[in-house]
C-alpha positions in Angstrom: 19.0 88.3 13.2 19.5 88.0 9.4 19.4 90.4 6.6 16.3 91.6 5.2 15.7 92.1 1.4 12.9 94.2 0.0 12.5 94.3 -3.5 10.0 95.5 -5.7 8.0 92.0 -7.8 8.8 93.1 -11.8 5.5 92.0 -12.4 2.6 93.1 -9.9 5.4 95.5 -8.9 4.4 95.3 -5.6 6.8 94.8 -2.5 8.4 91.4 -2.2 10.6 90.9 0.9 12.8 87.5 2.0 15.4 86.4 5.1 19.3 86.3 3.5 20.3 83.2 5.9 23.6 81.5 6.1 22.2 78.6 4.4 21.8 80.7 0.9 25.2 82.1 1.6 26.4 78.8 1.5 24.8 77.3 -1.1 26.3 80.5 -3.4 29.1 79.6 -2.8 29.0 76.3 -3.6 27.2 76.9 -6.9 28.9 76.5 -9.9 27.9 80.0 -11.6 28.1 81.1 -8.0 24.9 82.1 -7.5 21.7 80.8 -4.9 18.4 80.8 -6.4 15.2 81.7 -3.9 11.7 81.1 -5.2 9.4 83.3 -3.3 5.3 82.7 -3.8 4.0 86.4 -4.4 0.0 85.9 -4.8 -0.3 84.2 -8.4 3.4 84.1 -9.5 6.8 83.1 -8.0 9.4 85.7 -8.0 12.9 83.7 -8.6 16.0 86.0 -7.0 19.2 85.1 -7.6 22.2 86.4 -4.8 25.3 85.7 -5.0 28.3 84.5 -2.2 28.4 88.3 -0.5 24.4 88.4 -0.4 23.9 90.8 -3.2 20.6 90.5 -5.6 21.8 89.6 -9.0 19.0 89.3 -10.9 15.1 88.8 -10.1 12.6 86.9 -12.9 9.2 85.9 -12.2 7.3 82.7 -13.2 3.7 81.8 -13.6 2.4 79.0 -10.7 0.7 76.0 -12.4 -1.8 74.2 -10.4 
């Protein structure tokens, strides 16, 4: 079983929560700034994490969805 990250959305700041999986590990590591981007839908936003090669949260930001 993987990690479990809850984090709190910075702009409905409600409770967002995502799977840290190998494949996010990886791709961290691989990155040239070093970090893995995940874009999770959260009602009528996306919150955009950012974690880096050891699975740590770096930074959160949010984005508006556009149909």
């Amino acid at each position: 079983m993987y990690p479990h990250h809850k984090l709190l959305c910075p702009r409905c700041r409600r409770e967002v929560e995502f799977v840290l999986t190998p494949d996010i590990l990886k791709q961290a590591s691989e990155a040239r700034d070093g970090l893995a981007r995940v874009a999770l839908t959260h009602e009528d936003h996306v919150v955009v994490v950012q974690v880096d090669r050891y699975g740590a949260v770096r930074n959160i930001t949010v984005s508006l969805m556009v149909e």
